[in-house]
Steps between C-alpha positions, in 0.01 A plus 500: 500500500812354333432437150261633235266328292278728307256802494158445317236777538755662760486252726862375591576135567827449747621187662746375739755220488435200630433500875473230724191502719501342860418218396777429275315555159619795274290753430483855296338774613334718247369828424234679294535905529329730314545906548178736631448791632620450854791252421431174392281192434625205611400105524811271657476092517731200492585234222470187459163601721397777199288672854540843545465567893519884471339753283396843474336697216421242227172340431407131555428471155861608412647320804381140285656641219812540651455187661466298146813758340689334825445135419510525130896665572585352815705216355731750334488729837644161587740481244638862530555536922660141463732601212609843726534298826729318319706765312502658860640218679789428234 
């Protein structure tokens, strides 16, 4: 992933700029990782869905805590891929 967003409890949180799905509608992919033993934990989802369609390692217990850290920070997610799309583009 693009851009960084934080670590809490070792788990990293990196996102994308904004994508545009086939549809038409923009998107950001994200990405949970956390380092073990054999490489890495991982759980990887879309915004504005806040679903994570891919995971490996983490429990479901954690995966609805990420899910809740995702949509109480999504809007600045938002804010910050939007504000480098545009500082890209210029």
């Amino acid at each position: 992933m693009k851009n960084y967003y934080s670590t809490i409890d070792n788990i990293v949180l990196t996102f994308s700029d904004i994508e545009e799905d086939s549809t038409g509608f923009e998107t950001i992919t994200f990405r949970f990782e956390r380092p073990n033993d054999k490489g890495f934990d991982f759980a990887e989802g879309k915004l504005p869905e806040n679903q994570i369609y891919k995971s490996y390692g983490f429990s479901e217990d954690e995966m609805m805590q990420m899910q809740q850290y995702l949509r109480n920070n999504s809007f600045i997610i938002w804010e910050i891929a939007r504000e480098r799309g545009e500082k890209q583009s210029a």
